[in-house]
C-alpha positions in Angstrom: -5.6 -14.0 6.4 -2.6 -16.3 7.1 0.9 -15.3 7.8 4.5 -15.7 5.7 6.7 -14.4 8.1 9.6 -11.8 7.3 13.3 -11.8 9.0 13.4 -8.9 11.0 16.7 -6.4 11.3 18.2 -6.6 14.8 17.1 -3.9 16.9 20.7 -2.2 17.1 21.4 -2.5 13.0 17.8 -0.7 13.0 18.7 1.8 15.5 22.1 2.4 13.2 19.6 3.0 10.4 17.5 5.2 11.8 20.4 7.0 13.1 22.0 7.6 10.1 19.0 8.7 8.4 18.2 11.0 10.8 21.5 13.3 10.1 20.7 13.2 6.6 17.2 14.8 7.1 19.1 17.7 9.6 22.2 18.0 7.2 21.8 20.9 4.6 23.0 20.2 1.2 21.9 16.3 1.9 19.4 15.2 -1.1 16.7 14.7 2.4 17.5 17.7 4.0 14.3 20.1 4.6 12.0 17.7 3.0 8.4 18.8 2.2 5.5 17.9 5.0 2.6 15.9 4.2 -1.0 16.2 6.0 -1.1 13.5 8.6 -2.6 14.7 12.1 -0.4 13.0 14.4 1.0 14.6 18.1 4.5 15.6 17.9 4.9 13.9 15.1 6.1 15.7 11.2 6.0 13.3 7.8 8.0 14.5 5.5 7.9 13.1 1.9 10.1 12.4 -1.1 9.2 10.4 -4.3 12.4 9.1 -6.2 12.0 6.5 -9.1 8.6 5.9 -8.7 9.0 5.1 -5.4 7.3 7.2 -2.1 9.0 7.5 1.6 7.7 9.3 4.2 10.1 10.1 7.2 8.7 10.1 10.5 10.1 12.7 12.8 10.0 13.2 16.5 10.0 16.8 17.1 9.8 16.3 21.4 12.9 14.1 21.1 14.3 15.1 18.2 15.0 12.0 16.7 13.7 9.7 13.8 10.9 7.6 14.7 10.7 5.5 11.6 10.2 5.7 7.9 7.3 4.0 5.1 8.4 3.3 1.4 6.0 2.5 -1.3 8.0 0.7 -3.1 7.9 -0.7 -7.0 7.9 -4.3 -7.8 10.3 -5.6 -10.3 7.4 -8.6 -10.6 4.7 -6.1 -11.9 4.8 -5.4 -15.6 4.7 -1.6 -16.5 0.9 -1.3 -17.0 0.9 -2.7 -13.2 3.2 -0.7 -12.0 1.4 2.4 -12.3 -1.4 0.9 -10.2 0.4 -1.0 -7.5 2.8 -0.6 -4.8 4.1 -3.0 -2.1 5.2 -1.6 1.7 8.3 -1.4 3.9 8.1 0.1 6.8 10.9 0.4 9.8 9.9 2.0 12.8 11.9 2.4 16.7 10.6 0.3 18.9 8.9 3.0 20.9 7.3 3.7 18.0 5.8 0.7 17.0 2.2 0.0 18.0 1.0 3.7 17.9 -0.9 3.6 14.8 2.0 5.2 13.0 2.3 3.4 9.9 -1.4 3.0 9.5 -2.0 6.5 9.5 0.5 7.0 6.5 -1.4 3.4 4.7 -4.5 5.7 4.8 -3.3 8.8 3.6 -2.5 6.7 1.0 -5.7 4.3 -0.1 -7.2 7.5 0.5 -5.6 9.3 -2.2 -7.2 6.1 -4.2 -3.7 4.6 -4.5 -3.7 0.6 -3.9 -1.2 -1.7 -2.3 -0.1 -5.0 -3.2 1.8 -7.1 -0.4 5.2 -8.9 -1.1 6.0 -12.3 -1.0 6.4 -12.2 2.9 5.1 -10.2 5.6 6.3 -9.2 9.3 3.8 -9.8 11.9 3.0 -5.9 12.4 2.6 -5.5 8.7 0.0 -8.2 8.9 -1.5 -7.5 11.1 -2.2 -3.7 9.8 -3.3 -5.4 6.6 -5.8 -7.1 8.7 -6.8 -3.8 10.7 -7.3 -1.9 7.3 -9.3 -4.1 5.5 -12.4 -3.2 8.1 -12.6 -0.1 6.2 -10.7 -0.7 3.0 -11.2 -3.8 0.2 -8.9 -6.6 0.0 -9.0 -9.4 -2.9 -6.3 -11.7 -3.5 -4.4 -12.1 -7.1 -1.9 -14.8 -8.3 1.2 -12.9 -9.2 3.6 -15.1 -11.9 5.8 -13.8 -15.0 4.4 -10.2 -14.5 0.6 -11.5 -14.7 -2.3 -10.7 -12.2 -4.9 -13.7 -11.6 -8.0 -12.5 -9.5 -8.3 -15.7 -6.9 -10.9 -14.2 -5.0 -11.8 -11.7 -1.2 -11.4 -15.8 0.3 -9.2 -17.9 -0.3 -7.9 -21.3 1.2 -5.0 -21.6 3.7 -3.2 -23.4 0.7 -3.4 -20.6 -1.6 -2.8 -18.3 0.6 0.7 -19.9 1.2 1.7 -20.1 -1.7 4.4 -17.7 -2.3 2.7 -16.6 -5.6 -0.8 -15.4 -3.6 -0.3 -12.0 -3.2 -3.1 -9.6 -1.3 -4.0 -6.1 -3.1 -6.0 -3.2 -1.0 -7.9 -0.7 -2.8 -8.0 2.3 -2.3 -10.6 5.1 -2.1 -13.3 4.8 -4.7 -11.2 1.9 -6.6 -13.0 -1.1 -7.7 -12.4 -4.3 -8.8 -12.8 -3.8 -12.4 -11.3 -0.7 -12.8 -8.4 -2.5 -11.3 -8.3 -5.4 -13.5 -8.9 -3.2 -16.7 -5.8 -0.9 -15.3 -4.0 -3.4 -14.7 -5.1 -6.4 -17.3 -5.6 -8.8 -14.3 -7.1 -11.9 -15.5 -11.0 -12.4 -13.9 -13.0 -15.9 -14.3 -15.4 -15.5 -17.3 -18.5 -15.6 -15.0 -17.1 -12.4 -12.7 -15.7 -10.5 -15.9 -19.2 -11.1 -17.1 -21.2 -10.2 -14.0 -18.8 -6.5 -13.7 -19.4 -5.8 -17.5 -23.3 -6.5 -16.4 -23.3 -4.1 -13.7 -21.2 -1.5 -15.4 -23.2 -1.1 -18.1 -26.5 -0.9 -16.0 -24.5 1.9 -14.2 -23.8 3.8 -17.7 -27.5 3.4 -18.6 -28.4 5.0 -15.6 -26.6 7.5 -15.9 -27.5 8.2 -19.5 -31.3 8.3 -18.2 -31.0 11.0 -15.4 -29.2 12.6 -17.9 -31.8 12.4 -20.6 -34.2 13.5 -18.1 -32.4 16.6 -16.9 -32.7 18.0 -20.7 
């Protein structure tokens, strides 16, 4: 996988941030105040969650040092068409520099694929984010999709380094027990004729087996 790099926030305007936030998760009355926790084993560490619009963050607190450490949004895409959007969601994550590096952020991407949610990246990626995409996909699947006027292309798991340039390449993960063409059926993502063929193929070989042990248990 190739990189489009993202501009980075300073590391004071990010401290600001996190700052900020942080008083809004410890100030009662504030829409984030005593937000719900979510199972993630992690030392010293509390994720809390909130969904707003359709869209998922979960706040990474320091209970030691009572700060913020960093927060992940699953955000929408206003390039995904509505069927799309209730497949996919792209990433953000901001995390303290002392924080970075830790495993953080990819223990929140797998408490989501493993909920069988799926991620699609954005046009451009920071060098932590791809590099997590690239640590992930050992255990998760990764495809890439062309992604113009809110349709999906399926280009492949390879792709060239041109393709992958291109600011229309996009890279989708899947999550736990997600497949390729449950995706593209979800989603109406266009396959070659040959692949769409070859899934139809194998899914109905799967019904018919199913309908024989079936058969046999009656």
């Amino acid at each position: 996988m190739e990189l489009r790099i993202d501009v980075q926030l300073p590391a004071t305007e990010l401290e600001r941030e996190l700052d900020a936030l942080d008083r809004r998760l410890n100030q009662p009355g504030d829409i984030l105040y005593d937000l719900p926790c979510i199972a993630i084993n992690f030392p010293n560490l509390v994720f809390r969650y909130r969904e707003a619009d359709g869209e998922h963050y979960v706040y990474v607190e320091d209970l030691k040092h009572r700060c913020l450490a960093g927060y992940t949004v699953f955000n929408r895409l206003i390039e995904l068409n509505r069927r799309q959007d209730k497949h996919l969601r792209a990433t953000h994550s901001k995390y303290a520099p002392a924080y970075q590096r830790r495993g953080i952020a990819s223990a929140i991407y797998r408490w989501w694929l493993d909920a069988g949610n799926c991620l699609i990246s954005g046009a451009r990626q920071s060098a932590g984010a791809h590099a997590l995409w690239h640590s992930l996909n050992k255990h998760y699947d990764l495809i890439y999709v062309d992604l113009r006027d809110k349709t999906l292309r399926y280009l492949g798991a390879e792709v060239s380094h041109q393709i992958r340039e291109d600011l229309h390449t996009r890279m989708i993960m899947l999550g736990k027990n997600r497949d390729l063409a449950g995706l593209a059926e979800h989603t109406e993502m266009t396959l070659a004729l040959e692949l769409q063929s070859g899934l139809e193929c194998a899914s109905n070989a799967r019904a018919g087996l199913t309908q024989s042990r079936q058969m046999r248990r009656l």
